[in-house]
N, C-alpha and C positions, 0 to 999 in steps of 0.2 A: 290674419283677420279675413274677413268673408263676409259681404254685400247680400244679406239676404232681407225681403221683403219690404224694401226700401229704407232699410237700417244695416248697420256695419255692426256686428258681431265677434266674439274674439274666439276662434276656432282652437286655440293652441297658447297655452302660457304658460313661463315656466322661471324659477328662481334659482341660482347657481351662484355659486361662489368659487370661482377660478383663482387659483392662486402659483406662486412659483417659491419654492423652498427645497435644499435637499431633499426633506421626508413630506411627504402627503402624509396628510393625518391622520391616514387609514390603511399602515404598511400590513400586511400578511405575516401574523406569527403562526406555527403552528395552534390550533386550536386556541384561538381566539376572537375577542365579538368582534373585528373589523370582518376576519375570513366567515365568521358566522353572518353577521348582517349581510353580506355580499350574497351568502347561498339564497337568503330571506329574499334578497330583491330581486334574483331572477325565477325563484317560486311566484313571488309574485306578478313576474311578464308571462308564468305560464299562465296563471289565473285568470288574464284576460281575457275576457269571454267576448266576441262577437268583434272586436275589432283588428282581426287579422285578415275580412276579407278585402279583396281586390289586387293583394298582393302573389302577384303570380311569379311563377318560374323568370322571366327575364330581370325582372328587380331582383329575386333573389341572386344571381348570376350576377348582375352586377356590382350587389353588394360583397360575394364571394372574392372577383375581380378586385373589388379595391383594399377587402381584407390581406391578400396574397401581397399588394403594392405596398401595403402601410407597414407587412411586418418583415419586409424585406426579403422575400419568398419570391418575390419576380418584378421583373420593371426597374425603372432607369427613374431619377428625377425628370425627363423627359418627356415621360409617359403618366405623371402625374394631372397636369392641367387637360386634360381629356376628361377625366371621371369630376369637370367642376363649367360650370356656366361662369361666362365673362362678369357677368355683376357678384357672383359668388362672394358671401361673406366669410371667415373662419375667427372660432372666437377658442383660444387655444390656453392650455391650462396657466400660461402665465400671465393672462389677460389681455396680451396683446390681439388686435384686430387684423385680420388679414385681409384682402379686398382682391378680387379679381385672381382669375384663373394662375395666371403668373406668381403671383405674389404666394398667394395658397402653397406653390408647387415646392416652393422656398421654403416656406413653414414645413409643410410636410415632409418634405429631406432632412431638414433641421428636426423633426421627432424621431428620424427612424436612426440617423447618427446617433442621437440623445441615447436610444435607448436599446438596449440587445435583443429584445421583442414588443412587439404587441399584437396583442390577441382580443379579438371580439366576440364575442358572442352572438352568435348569428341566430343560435337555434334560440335562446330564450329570450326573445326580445318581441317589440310592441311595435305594430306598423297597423298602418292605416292611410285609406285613398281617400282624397280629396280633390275631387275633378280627377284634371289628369295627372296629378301631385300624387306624393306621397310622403306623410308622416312614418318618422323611422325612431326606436329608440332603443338601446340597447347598454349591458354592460360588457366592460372588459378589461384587462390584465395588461399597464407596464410592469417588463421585466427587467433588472440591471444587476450585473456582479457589480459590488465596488468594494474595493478592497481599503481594508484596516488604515493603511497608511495614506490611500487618497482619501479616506475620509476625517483623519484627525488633521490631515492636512487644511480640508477643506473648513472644517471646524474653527482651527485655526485665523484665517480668513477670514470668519466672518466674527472673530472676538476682536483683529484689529479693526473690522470696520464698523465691529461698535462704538469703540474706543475712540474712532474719529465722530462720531453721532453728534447731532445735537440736541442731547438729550441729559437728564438730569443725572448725575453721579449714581443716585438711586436707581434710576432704569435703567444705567450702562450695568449696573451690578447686578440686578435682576436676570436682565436678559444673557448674561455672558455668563450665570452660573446656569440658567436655566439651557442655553445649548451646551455649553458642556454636559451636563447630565442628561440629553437627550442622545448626543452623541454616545454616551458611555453604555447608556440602555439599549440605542441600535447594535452597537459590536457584541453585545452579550446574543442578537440574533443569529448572529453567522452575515455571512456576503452575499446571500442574494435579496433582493429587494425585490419586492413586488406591490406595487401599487395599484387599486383598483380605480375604474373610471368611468364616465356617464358619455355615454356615446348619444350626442342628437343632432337629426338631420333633416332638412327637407330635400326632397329627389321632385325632380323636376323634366319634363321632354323637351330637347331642345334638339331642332334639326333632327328627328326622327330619333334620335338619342337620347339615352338616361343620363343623368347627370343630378351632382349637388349645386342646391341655390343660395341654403344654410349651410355648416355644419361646426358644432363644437364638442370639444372634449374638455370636462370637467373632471377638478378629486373630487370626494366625498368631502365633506369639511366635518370633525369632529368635537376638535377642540374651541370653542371660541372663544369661551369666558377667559380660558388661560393665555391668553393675547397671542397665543402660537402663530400666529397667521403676522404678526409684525407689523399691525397696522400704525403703529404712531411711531415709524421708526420713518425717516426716508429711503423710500427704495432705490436712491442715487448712490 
């Protein structure tokens, strides 16, 4: 938000739906509309007319720096809480909230073990200065092999933890034929998994330094009518 002319304004807002499940709803098959919609949404960060200025050479550099840290290309969990300000929030795909530099540095170890890369997209993304701020937004690629057997494993798992639910005969039977046939449609892909995601940020100077104040990474959500997302299930 933003104090301008003796009223409060809302510079920036935005709707996300974070979630945590084996499959984001938006895996990358060959030539299909998830990998279609994704090329769609960075056409249109290039289409952005007029709100790339202020952002210069050291933000970008920075943001290069933390791309390198995130996909496990250089850096230590050590050298995470640098690229983040002490009050720093993180709102991370499984909806959990992270708080403060530390805390973050945890989270972000914990994605880069999660995952065998990530990739952002630097060049077709949307920024913009705000004072001495800067609005950041961007898409980008988890990667992961998961192999056949961890994954009927995993499948598995979560039939007996429906089984334990409490929930109606009918919904344990719904949702435990419905991941099985989700699972069955993944293995027809092959083993690498690629998940697209919604990179946003606020960058802020702190101590002569660039740094995050926000930052979250979100899926795309596709499915919702088909309750894929597992909202009336407990997530215990």
């Amino acid at each position: 938000m933003e104090y301008l002319d003796e009223s409060w304004i809302i510079r920036h807002i935005q709707f996300s739906f974070p979630r945590d499940l084996p499959f984001a709803d938006a895996r990358f098959h060959p030539d299909t509309y998830f990998e279609k919609s994704y090329q769609r949404e960075l056409e249109q960060y290039r289409g952005i007319s007029g709100i790339q200025s202020g952002f210069g050479h050291s933000e970008m550099y920075f943001l290069q720096d933390f791309c390198r840290l995130i996909s496990g290309k250089a850096g230590q969990k050590e050298d995470i809480p640098r690229f983040f300000s002490e009050e720093a929030i993180l709102l991370s795909t499984d909806s959990a909230i992270s708080r403060g530099a530390q805390d973050i540095a945890t989270k972000i170890d914990s994605l880069r073990d999660h995952w065998d890369e990530i990739e952002l997209n630097l060049r077709d993304s949307a920024r913009q200065r705000v004072g001495d701020s800067f609005l950041f937004h961007a898409s980008g690629l988890f990667k992961k092999q998961i192999a056949d057997e961890d994954l009927l494993e995993a499948t598995a798992a979560k039939v007996q933890s429906v089984l334990r639910a409490e929930i109606s005969p009918k919904d344990k039977l719904f949702v435990i034929r419905r991941d099985i046939s989700n699972s069955l449609k993944e293995l027809m892909y092959g083993q690498e998994y690629i998940h697209p995601f919604r990179f946003d940020a606020f960058i802020v100077k702190q101590d002569n330094h660039l740094c995050f104040d926000y930052l979250q990474f979100s899926f795309a959500q596709e499915n919702i009518l088909e309750q894929i997302n597992n909202d009336f299930l407990d997530p215990g």
